[in-house]
C-alpha positions in Angstrom: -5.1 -44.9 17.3 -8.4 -44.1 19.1 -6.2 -42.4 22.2 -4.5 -40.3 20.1 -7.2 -39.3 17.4 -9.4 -38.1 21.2 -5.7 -36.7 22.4 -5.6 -34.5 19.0 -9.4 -33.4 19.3 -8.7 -32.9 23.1 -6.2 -30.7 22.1 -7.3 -28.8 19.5 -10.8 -27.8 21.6 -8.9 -27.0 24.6 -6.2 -24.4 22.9 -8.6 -23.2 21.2 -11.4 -22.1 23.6 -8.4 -20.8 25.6 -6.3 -18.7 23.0 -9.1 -17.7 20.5 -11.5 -16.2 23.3 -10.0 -16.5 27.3 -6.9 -15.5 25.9 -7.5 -13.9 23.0 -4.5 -11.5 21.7 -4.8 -8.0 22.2 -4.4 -5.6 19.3 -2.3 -2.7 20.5 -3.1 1.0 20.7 -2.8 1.6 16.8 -1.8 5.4 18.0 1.0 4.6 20.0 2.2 1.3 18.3 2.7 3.2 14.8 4.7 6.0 14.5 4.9 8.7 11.2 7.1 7.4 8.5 7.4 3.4 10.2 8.4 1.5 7.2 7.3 -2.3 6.6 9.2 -4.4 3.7 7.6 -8.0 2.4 10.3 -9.1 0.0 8.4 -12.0 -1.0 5.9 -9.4 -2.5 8.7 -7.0 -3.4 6.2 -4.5 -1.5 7.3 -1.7 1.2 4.8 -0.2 3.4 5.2 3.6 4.9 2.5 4.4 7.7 1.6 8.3 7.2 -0.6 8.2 9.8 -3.2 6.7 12.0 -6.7 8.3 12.5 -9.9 7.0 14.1 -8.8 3.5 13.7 -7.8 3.8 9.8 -4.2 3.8 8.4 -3.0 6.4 5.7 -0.1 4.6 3.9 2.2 4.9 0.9 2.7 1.6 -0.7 5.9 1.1 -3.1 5.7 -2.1 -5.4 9.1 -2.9 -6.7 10.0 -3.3 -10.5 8.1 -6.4 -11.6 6.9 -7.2 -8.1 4.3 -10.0 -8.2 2.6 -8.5 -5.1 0.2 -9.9 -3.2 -2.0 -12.7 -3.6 -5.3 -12.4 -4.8 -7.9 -11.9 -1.8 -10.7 -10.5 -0.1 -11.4 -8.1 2.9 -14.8 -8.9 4.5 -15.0 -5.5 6.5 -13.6 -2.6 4.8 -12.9 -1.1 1.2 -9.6 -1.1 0.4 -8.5 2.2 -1.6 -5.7 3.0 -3.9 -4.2 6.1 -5.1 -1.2 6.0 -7.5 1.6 8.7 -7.3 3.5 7.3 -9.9 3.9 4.7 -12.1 1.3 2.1 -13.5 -0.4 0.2 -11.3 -2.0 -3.3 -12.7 -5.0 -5.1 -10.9 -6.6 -8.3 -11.3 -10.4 -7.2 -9.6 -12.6 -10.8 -10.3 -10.5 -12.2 -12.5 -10.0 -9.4 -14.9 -6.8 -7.3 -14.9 -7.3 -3.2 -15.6 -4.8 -0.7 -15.2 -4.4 2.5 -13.2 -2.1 5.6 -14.1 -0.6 8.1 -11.8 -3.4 10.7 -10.5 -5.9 8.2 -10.7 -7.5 6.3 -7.8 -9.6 3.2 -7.6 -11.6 1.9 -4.7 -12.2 -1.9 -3.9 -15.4 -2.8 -2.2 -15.3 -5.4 0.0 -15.9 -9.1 -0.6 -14.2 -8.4 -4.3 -11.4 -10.4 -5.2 -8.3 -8.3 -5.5 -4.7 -8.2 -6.6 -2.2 -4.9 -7.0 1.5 -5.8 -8.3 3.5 -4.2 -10.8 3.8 -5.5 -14.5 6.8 -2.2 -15.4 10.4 -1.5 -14.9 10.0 1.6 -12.9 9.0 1.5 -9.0 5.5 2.2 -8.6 4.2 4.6 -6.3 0.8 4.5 -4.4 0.0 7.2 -2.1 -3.1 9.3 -1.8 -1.0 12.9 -0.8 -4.0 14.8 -0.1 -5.1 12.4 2.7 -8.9 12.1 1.7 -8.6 8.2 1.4 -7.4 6.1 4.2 -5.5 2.8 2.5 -7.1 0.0 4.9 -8.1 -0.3 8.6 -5.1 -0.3 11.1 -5.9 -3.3 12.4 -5.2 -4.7 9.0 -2.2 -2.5 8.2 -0.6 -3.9 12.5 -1.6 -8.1 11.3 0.7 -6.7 7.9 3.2 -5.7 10.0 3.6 -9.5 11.6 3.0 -11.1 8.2 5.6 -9.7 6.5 8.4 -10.9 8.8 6.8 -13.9 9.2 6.1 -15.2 5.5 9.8 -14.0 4.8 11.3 -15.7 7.1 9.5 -18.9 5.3 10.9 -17.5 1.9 8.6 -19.9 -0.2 5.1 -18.0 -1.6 3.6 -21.7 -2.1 4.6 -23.2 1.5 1.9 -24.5 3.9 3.9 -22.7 6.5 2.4 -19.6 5.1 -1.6 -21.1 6.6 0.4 -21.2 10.3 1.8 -17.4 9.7 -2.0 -16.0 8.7 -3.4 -18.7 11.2 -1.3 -17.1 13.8 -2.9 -13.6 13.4 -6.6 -14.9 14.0 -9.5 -13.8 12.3 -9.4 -10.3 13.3 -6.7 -10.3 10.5 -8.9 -8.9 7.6 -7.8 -10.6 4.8 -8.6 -13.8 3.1 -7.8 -16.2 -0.1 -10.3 -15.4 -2.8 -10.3 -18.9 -4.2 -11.2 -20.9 -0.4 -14.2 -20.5 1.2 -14.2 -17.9 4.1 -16.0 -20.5 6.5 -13.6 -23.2 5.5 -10.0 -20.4 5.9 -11.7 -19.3 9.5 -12.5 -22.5 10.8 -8.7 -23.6 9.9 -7.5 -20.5 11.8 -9.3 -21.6 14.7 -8.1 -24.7 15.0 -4.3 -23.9 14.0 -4.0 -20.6 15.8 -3.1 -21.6 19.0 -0.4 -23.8 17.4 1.0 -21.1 15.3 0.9 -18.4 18.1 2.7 -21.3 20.9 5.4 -21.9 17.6 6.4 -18.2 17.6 4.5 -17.4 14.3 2.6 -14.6 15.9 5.0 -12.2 15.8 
């Protein structure tokens, strides 16, 4: 029992020191990898993503949520404000625990640290897209680790599996976004340690 418990902590030190900083992954060039229009779909959220554009490292997108969509869950981005402009529709939030509305024309910003959740409580297709470009939706590095988690937690098809911890695991902590209700030392310590594991399972992409 001994071998293998200094076999697992073997492991886990080596993989990690090698694929969280010798081999750490490299983030494309945001300018080249995204193109105008590129579309990314999470059914699980019932979300579609359109890139606009990419400028000076931040993403302009228009977000559709489905009718009814539960979106995302709720979460956190330690870096950046995250900013929303709906087009049309209603678009509900739950911002710490209490849920507001915003109508089309209207924009809200969410600092970061703030716990967060869009989705769509109406029949209609809701619309979020800032047309006169003064508002970039979220960092491009976050919008490229939402263009691997998408694929990758719909391939798992179950919002509730622990499968979904190797999918996020698998894009590191560059990957800007975090579970509101776990403590941010506890989520990146476990994607250090699972990382490597995700990435060598195929979960990185």
């Amino acid at each position: 029992m001994l071998f293998f418990l200094i076999l697992l902590i073997t492991y886990i030190l080596i993989t990690g020191i090698l694929f969280n900083h010798l081999l750490k992954p490299r983030q494309p060039d945001f300018s080249r990898y995204f193109s105008p229009n590129q579309k990314f779909v999470s059914q699980m959220e019932g979300l579609s993503l359109i890139v606009k554009k990419v400028e000076n490292n931040w993403a302009y997108c228009r977000a559709e949520l489905n009718p009814f969509a539960a979106g995302p869950p709720e979460h956190i981005h330690e870096h950046f404000d995250e900013s929303f402009t709906v087009a049309e529709g209603t678009a509900s939030f739950l911002i710490n625990g209490e849920k507001i509305t915003v109508q089309a024309g209207e924009t809200i910003v969410i600092p970061k640290g703030v716990p967060h959740k869009p989705f769509n409580e109406t029949a209609k297709l809701l619309i979020m897209d800032d047309v006169t470009n003064q508002h970039p939706s979220m960092t491009a590095s976050f919008a490229y680790g939402l263009t691997n988690i998408y694929s990758a937690m719909d391939k798992i098809g179950n919002p509730q599996s622990p499968l979904n911890l190797l999918a996020l695991a698998a894009q590191g902590n560059d990957f800007d976004t975090w579970d509101s209700k776990i403590p941010l030392g506890v989520q990146k310590a476990l994607r250090w340690i699972l990382g490597p594991t995700a990435r060598l399972l195929g979960y990185g992409k």
